[in-house]
VMD Tcl script that draws the C-alpha trace (Angstrom):
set ca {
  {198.37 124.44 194.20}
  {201.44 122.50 195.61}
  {201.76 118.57 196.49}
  {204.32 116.60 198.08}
  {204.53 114.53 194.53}
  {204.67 117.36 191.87}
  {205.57 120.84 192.10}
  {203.45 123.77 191.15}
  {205.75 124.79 188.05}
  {204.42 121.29 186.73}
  {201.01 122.07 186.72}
  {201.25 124.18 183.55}
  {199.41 124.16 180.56}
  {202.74 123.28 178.85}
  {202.57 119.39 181.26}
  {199.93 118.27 178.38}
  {202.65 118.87 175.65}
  {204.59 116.23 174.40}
  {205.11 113.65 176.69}
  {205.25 115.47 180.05}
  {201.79 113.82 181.25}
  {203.41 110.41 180.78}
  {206.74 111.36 182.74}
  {205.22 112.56 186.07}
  {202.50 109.65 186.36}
  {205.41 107.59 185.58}
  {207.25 109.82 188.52}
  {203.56 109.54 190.92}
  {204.04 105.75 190.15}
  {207.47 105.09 191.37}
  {207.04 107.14 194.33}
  {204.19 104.77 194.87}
  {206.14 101.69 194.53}
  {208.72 102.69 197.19}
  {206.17 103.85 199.87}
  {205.79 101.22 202.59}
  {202.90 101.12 204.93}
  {202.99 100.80 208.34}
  {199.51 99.51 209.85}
  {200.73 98.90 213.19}
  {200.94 102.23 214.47}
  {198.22 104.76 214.80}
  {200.61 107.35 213.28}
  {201.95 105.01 210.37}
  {197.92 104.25 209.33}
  {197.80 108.36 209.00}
  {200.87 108.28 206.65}
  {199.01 105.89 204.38}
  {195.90 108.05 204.39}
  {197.57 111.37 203.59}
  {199.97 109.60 200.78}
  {196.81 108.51 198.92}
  {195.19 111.78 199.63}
  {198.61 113.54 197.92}
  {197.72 111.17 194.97}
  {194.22 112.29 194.86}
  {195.18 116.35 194.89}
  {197.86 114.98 191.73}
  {194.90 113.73 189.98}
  {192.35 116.89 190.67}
  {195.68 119.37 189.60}
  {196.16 117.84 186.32}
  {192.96 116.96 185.47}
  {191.60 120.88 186.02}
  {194.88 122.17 184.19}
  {193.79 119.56 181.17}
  {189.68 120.40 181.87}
  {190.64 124.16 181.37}
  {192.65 123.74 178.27}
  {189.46 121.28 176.59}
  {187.32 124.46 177.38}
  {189.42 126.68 175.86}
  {190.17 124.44 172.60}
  {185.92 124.10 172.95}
  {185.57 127.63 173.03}
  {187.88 128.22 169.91}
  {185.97 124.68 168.06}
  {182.87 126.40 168.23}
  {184.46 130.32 167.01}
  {186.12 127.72 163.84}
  {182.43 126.37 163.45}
  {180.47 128.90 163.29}
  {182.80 130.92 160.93}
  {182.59 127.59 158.92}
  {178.99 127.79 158.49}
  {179.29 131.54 157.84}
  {181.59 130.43 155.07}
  {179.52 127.62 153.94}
  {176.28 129.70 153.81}
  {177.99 133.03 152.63}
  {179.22 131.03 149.50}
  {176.30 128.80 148.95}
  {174.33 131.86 148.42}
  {176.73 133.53 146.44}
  {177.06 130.20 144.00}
  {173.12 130.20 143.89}
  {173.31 133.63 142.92}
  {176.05 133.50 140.36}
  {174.39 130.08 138.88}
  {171.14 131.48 138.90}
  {170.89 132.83 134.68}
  {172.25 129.16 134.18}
  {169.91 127.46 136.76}
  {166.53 129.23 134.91}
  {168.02 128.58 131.20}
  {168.40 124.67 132.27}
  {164.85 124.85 134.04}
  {163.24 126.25 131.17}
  {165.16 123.85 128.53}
  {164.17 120.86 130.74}
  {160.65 122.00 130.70}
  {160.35 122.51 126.79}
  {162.51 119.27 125.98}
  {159.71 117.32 127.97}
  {156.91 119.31 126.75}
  {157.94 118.40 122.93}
  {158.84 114.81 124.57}
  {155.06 114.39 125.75}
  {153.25 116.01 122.33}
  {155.50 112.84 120.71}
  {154.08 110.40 123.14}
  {150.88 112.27 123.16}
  {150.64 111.67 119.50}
  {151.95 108.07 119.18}
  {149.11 107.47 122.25}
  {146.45 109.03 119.33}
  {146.89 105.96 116.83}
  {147.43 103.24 119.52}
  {144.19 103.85 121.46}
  {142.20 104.41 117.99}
  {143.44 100.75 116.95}
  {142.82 99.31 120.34}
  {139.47 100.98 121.22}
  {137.98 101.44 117.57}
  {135.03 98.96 118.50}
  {133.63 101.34 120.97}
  {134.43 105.12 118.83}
  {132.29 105.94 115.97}
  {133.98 106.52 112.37}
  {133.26 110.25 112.73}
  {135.26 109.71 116.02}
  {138.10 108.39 114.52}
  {137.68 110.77 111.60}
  {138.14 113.60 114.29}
  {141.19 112.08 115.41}
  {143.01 111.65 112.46}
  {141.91 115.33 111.24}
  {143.21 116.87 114.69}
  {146.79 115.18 113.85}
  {146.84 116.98 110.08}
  {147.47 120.21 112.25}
  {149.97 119.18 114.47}
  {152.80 119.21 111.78}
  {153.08 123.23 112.26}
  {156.92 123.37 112.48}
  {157.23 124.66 115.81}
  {158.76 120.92 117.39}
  {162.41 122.40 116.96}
  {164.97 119.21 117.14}
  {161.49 116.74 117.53}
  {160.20 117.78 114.09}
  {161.18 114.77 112.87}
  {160.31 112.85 115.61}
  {156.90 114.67 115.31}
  {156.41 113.72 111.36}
  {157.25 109.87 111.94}
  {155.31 109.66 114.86}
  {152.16 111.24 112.93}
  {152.15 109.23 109.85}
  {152.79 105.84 112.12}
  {149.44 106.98 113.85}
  {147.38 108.21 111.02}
  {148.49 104.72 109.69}
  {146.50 103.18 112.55}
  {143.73 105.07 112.52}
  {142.95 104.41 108.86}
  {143.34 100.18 110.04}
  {140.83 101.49 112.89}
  {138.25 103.49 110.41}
  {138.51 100.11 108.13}
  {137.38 97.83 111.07}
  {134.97 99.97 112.08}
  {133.26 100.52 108.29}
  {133.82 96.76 108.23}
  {132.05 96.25 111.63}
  {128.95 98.75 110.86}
  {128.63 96.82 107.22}
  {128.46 93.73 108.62}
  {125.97 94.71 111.60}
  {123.88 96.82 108.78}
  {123.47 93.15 106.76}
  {122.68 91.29 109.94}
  {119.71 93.91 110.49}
  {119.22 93.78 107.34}
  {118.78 89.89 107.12}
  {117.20 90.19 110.62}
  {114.17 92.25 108.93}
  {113.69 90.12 105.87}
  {114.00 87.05 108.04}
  {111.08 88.54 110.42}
  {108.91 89.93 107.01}
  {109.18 86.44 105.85}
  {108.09 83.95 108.70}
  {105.18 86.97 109.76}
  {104.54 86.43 105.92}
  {104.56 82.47 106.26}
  {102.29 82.79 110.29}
  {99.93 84.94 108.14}
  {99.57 82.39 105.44}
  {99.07 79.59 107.69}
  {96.53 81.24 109.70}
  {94.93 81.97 106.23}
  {94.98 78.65 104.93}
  {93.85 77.45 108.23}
  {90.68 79.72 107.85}
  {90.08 78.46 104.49}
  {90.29 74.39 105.58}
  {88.19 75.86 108.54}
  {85.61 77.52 106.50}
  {85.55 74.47 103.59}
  {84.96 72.00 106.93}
  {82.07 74.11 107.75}
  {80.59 74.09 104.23}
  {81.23 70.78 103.95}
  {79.59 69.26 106.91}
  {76.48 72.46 106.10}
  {76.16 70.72 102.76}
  {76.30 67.19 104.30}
  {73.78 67.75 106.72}
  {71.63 69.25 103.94}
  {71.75 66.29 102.23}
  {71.21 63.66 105.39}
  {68.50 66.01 106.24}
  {65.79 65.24 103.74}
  {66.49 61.55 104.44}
  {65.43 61.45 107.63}
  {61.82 62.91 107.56}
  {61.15 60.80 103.81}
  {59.63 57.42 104.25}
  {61.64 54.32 104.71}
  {62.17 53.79 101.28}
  {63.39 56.63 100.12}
  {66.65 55.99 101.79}
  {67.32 53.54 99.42}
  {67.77 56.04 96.85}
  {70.47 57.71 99.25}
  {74.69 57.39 97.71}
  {77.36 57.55 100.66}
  {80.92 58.59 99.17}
  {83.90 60.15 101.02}
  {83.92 64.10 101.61}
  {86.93 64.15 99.45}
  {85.41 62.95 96.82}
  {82.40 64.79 96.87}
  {84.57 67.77 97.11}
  {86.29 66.98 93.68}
  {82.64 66.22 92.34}
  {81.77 69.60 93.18}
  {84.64 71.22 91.83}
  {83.98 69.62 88.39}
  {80.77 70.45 88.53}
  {81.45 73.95 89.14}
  {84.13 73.97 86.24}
  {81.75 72.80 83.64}
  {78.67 74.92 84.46}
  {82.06 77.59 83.84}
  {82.99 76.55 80.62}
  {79.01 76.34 79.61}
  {78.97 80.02 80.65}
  {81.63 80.87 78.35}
  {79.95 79.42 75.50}
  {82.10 75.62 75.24}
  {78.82 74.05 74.26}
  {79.05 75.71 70.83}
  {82.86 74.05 70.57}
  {82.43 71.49 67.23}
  {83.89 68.54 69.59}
  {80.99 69.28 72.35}
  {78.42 67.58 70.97}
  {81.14 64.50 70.24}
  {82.21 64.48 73.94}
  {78.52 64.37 75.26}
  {77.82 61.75 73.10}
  {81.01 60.03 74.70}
  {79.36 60.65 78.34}
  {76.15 59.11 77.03}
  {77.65 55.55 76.02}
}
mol new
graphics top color blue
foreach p $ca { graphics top sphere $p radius 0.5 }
foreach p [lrange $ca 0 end-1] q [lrange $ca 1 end] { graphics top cylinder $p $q radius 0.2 }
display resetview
């Protein structure tokens, strides 16, 4: 392609070296400067048209000549890419590979490192919850606990053994506080029970006294008024005068008269009245 403002020899791949680009705009530009327009004449109006049109081809030449070069340096972007990811990928696999052995060895010593890690905690967990829950686990419980540590000092905890043997007599320490409040716990609930019974023996012992003793008052009120009326009885169907002959004393005191009546008519029974002083305290009663 060949303009009035640039030659074809310019529009090279070589005019986007350097500074070339900057010298023929800087050419386009003072060519640009020195043009004068002429509006007054039909032909002069055409010269302005076809100068800006020679501007316009500049533009469209050097831009393809600088389009076709991007595509190329595209073309060979994307060739350096991709053999950049073939590297990338190539090697990656071939370090996974290589690293592999190491990889599994670290894997596996991670693994057994935390494994010996968690039987530590595991056991350390053993004595804290015994302490913390003994009110709700039995003493056979915590029994079973403490027995189920004695076997896990076997030797196999490698670089934790020691670890393994503080951690096991720090527990076994608090399970043995957690088996004495629990002994100390069931003691104490086996004397409330205990105090709970005798308490309930004695005031069923007491209710069944008092309702005894109230049958007894019961039964002497009966007697008593039986005997009373017994003895108003009579009264009333003997003639006037017979009343007269009639003692009124209080119940209580008829109740004692009976009960010393009933004592000596005893101690006549058992033979008193041939006592040497009998005869003496009769004689006494008589005056």
């Amino acid at each position: 392609m060949t303009t009035e403002l640039i030659t074809q020899e310019v529009l090279t791949p070589a005019l986007f070296e350097g500074d070339k680009v900057d010298i023929v705009l800087a050419d386009i530009k003072k060519r640009a400067d020195l043009f004068v327009p002429d509006l007054t004449t039909k032909y002069g109006r055409k010269d302005i048209a076809s100068f800006a049109m020679k501007i316009a081809k500049c533009k469209t030449g050097i831009d393809g000549i600088g389009k076709d070069l991007v595509s190329g340096a595209k073309a060979e972007i994307k060739l350096i890419d991709n053999k950049r990811k073939l590297v990338r990928d190539t090697l990656d696999e071939l370090k996974e590979e290589v690293r592999r052995p190491l990889t599994e060895y670290e894997d596996a010593e991670k693994a057994r490192v935390e494994r010996l890690s968690n039987g530590v905690t595991s056991i350390k967990e053993t004595g804290e919850r015994a302490l913390a829950e003994w009110g709700s686990l039995s003493v056979n419980e915590l029994n079973d606990f403490a027995a189920e540590l004695e076997h896990k000092d076997d030797g196999t905890w490698e670089e934790f053994n020691d670890a393994i043997v503080k951690a096991i007599i720090e527990s076994q320490k608090q399970i043995q506080q957690a088996i004495a409040k629990r002994m100390a716990y069931d003691a104490e609930q086996d004397e409330l029970e205990r105090l709970r019974k005798e308490s309930a023996i004695r005031e069923q012992k007491e209710r069944d006294e008092r309702v005894a003793q109230a049958a007894i008052e019961a039964e002497r009120q009966r007697v008593a008024q039986a005997e009373i009326k017994e003895v108003v009885k009579p009264a009333i169907i003997k003639p006037k005068e017979a009343l007269y002959n009639l003692v009124s004393i209080p119940v209580a005191e008829y109740e004692q008269l009976k009960k010393d009546s009933q004592m000596l008519k005893a101690l006549i029974d058992a033979g008193v009245d041939n006592w040497s002083g009998y005869d003496i305290a009769m004689d006494e009663i008589a005056a």
